[in-house]
mmCIF file of the N, C-alpha and C atoms, coordinates in Angstrom:
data_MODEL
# 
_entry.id   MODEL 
# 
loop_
_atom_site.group_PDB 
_atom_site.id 
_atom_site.type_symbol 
_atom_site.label_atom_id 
_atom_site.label_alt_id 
_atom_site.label_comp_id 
_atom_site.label_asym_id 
_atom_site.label_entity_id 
_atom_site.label_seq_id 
_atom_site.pdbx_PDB_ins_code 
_atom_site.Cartn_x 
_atom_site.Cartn_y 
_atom_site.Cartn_z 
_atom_site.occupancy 
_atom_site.B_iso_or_equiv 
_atom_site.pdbx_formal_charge 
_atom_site.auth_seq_id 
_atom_site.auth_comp_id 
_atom_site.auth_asym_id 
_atom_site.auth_atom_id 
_atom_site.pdbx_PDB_model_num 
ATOM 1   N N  . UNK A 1 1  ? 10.768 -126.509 47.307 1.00 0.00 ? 1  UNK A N  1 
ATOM 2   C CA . UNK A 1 1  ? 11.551 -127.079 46.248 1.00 0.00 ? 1  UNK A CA 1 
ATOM 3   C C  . UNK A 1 1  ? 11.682 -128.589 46.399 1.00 0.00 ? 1  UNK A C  1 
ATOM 4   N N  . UNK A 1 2  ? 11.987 -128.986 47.412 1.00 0.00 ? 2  UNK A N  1 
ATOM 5   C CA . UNK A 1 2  ? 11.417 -130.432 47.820 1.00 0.00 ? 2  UNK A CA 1 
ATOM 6   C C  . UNK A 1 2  ? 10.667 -131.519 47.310 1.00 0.00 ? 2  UNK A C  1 
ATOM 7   N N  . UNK A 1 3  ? 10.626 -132.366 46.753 1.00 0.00 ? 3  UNK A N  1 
ATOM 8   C CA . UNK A 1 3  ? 9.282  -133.139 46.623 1.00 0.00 ? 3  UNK A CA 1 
ATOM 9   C C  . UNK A 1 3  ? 8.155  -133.555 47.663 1.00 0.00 ? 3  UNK A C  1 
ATOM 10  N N  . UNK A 1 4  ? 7.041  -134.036 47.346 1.00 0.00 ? 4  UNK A N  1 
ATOM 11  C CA . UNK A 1 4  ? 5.848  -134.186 48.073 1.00 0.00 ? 4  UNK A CA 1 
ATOM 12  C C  . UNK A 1 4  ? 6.333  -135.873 48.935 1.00 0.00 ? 4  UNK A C  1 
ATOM 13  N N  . UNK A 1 5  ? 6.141  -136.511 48.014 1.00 0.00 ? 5  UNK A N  1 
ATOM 14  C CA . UNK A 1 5  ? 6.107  -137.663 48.407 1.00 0.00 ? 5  UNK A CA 1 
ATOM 15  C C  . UNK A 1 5  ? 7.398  -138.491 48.981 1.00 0.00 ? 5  UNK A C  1 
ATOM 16  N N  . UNK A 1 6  ? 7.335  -139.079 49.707 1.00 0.00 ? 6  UNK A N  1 
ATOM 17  C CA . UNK A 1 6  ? 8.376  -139.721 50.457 1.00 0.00 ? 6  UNK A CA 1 
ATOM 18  C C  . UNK A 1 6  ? 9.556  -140.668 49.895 1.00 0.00 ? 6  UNK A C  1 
ATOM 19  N N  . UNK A 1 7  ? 9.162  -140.497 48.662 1.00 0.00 ? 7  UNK A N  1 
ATOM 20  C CA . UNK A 1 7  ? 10.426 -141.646 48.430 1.00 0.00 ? 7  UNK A CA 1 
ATOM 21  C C  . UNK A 1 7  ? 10.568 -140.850 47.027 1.00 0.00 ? 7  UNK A C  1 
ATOM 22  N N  . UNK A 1 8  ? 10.371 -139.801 46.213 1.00 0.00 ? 8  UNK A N  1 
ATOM 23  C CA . UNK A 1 8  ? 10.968 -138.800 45.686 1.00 0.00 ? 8  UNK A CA 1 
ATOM 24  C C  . UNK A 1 8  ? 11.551 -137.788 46.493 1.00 0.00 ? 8  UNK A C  1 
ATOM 25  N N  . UNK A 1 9  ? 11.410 -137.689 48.284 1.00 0.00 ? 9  UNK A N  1 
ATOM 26  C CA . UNK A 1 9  ? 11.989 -137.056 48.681 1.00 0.00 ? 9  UNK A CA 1 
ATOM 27  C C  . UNK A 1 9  ? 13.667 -138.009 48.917 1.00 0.00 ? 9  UNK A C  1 
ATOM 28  N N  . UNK A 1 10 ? 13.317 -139.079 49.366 1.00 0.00 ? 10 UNK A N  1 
ATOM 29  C CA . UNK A 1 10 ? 14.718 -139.421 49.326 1.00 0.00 ? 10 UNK A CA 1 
ATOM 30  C C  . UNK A 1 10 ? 15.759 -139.509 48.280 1.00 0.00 ? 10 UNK A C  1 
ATOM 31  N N  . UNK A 1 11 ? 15.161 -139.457 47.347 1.00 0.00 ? 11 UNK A N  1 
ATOM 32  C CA . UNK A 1 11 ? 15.943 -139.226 45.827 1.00 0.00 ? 11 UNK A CA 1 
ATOM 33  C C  . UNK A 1 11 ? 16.304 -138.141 45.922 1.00 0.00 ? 11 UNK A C  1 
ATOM 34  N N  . UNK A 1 12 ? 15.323 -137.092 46.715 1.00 0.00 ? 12 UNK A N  1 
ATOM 35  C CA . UNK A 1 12 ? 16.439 -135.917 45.917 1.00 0.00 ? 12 UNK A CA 1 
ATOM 36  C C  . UNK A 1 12 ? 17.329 -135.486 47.755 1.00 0.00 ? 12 UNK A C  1 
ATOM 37  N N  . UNK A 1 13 ? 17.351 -136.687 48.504 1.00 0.00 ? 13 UNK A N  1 
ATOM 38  C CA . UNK A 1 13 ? 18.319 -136.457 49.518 1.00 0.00 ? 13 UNK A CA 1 
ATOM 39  C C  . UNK A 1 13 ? 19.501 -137.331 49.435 1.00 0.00 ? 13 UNK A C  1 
ATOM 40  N N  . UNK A 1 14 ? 19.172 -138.425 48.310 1.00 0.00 ? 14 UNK A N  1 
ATOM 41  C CA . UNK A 1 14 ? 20.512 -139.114 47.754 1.00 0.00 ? 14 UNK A CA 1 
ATOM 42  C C  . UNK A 1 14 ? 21.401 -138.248 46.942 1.00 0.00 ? 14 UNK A C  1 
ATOM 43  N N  . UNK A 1 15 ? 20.279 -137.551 45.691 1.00 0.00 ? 15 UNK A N  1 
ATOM 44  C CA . UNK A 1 15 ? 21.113 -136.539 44.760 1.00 0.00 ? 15 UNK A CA 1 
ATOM 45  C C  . UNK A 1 15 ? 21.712 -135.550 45.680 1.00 0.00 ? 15 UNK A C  1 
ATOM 46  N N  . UNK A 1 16 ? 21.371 -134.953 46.698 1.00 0.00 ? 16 UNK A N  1 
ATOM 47  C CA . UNK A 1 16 ? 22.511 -134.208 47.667 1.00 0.00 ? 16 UNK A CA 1 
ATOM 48  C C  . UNK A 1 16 ? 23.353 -134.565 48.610 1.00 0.00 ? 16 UNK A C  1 
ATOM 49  N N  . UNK A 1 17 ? 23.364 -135.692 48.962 1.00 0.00 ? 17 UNK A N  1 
ATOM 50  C CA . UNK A 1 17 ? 24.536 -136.469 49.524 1.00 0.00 ? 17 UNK A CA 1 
ATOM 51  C C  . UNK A 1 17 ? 25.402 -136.869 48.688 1.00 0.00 ? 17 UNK A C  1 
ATOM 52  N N  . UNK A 1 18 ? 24.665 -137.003 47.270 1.00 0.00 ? 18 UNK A N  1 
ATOM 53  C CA . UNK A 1 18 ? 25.928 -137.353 46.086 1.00 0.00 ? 18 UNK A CA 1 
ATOM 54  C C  . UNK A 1 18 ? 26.674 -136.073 45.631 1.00 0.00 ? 18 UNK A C  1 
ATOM 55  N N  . UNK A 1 19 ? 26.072 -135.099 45.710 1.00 0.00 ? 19 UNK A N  1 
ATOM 56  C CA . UNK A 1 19 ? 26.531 -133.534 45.292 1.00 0.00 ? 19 UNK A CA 1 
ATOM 57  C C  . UNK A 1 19 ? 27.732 -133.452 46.577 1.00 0.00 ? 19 UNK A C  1 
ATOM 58  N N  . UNK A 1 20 ? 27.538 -133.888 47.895 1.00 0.00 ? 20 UNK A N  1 
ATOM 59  C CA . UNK A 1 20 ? 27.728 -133.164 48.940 1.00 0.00 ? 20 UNK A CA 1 
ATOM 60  C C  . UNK A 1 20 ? 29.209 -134.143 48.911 1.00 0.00 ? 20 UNK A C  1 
ATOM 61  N N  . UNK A 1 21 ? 29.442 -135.141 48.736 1.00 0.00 ? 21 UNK A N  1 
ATOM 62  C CA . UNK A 1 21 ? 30.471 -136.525 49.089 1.00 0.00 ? 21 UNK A CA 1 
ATOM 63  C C  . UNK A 1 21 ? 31.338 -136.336 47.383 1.00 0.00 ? 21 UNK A C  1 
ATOM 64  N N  . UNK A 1 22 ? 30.677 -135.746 46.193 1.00 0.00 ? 22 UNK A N  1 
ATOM 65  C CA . UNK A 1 22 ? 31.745 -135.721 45.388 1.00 0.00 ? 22 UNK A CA 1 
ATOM 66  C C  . UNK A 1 22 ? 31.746 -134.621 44.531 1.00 0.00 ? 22 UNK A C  1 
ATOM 67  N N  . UNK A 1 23 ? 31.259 -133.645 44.341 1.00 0.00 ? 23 UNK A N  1 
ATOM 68  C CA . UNK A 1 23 ? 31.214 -132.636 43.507 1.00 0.00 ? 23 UNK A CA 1 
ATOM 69  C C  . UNK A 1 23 ? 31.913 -131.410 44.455 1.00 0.00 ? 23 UNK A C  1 
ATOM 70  N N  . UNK A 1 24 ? 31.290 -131.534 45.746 1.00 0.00 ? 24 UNK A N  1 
ATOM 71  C CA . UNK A 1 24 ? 31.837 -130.226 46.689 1.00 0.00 ? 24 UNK A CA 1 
ATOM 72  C C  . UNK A 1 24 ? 33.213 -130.111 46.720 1.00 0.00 ? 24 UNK A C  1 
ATOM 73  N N  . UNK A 1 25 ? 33.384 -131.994 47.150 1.00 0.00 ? 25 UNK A N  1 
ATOM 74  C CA . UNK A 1 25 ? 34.439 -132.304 47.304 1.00 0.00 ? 25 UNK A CA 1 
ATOM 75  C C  . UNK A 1 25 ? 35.818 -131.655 46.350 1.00 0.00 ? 25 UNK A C  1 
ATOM 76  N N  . UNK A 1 26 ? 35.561 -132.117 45.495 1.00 0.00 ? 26 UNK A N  1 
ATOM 77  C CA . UNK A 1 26 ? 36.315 -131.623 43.937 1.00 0.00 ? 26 UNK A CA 1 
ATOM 78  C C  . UNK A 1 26 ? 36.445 -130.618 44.019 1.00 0.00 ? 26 UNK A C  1 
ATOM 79  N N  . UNK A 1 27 ? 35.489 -129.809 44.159 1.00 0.00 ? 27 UNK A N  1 
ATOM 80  C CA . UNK A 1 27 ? 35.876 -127.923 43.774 1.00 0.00 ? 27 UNK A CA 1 
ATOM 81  C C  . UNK A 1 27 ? 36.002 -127.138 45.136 1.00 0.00 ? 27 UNK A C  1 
ATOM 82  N N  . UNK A 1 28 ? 35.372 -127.504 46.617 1.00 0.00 ? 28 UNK A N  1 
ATOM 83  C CA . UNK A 1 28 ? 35.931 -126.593 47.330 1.00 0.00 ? 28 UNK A CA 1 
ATOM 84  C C  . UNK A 1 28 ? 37.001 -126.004 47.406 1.00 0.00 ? 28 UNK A C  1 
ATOM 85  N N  . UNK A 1 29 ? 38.307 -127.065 47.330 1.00 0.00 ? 29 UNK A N  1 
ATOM 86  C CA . UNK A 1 29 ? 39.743 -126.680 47.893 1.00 0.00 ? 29 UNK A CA 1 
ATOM 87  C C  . UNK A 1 29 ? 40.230 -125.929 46.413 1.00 0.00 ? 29 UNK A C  1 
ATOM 88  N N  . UNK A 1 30 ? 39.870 -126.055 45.463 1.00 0.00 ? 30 UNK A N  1 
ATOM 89  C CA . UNK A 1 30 ? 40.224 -125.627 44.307 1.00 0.00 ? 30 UNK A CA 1 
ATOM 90  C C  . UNK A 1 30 ? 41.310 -124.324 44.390 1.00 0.00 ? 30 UNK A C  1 
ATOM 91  N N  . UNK A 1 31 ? 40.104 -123.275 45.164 1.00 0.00 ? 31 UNK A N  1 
ATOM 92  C CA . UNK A 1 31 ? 41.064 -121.879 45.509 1.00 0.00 ? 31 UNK A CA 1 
ATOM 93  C C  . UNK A 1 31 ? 41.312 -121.675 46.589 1.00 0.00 ? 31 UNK A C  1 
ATOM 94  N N  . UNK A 1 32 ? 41.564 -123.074 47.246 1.00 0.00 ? 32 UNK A N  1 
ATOM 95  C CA . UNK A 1 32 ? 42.321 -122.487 48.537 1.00 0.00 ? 32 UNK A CA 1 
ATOM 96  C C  . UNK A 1 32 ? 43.680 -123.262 48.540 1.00 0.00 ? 32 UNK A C  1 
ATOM 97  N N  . UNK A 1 33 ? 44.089 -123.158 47.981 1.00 0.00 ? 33 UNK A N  1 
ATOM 98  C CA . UNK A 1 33 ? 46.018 -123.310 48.045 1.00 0.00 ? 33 UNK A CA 1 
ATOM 99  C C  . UNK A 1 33 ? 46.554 -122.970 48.907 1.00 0.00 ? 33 UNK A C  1 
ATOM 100 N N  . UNK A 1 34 ? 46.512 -122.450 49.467 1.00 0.00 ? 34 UNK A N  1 
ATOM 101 C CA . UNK A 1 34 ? 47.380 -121.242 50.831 1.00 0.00 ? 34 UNK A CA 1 
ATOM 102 C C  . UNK A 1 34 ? 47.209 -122.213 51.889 1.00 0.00 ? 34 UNK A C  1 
ATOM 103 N N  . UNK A 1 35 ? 46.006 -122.869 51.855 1.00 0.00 ? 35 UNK A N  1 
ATOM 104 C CA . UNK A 1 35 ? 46.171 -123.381 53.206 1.00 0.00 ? 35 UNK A CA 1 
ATOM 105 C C  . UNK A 1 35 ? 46.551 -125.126 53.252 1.00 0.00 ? 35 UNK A C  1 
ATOM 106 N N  . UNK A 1 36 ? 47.201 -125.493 51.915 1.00 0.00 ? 36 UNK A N  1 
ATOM 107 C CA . UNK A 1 36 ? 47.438 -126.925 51.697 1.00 0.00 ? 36 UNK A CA 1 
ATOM 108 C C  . UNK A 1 36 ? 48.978 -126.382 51.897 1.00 0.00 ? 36 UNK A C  1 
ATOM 109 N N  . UNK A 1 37 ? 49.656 -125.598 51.332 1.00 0.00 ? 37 UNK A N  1 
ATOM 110 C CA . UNK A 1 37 ? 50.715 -125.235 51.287 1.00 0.00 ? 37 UNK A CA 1 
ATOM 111 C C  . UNK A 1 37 ? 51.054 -124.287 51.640 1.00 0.00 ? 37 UNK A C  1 
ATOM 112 N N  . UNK A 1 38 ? 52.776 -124.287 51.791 1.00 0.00 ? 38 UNK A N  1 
ATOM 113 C CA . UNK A 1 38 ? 53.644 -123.306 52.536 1.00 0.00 ? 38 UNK A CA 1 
ATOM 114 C C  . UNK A 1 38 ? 54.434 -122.345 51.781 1.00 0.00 ? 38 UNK A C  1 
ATOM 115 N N  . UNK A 1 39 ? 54.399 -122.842 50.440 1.00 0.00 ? 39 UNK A N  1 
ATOM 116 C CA . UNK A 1 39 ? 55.333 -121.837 49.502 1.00 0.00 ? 39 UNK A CA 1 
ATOM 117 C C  . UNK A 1 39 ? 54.046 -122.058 47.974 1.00 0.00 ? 39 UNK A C  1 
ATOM 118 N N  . UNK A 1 40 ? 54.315 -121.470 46.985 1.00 0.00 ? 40 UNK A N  1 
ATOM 119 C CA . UNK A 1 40 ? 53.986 -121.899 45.483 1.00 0.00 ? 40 UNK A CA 1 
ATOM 120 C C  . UNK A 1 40 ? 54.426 -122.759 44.829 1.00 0.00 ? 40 UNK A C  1 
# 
């Protein structure tokens, strides 16, 4: 899935460091409440 060439590979290792630093970011904790907090 990767690209061939070396500097379309780093593009698509920027596009997943950008996925990884702000999109994950955003939605991991989404459904985990329980463990930010102590009551509702």
């Amino acid at each position: 899935m990767l690209p061939d060439t070396p500097f379309e590979r780093a593009e698509a290792d920027a596009l997943c460091a950008y996925l990884c630093a702000t999109v994950h970011v955003a939605f991991a904790h989404l459904l985990r409440g329980a463990r930010w907090a102590d009551s509702p």
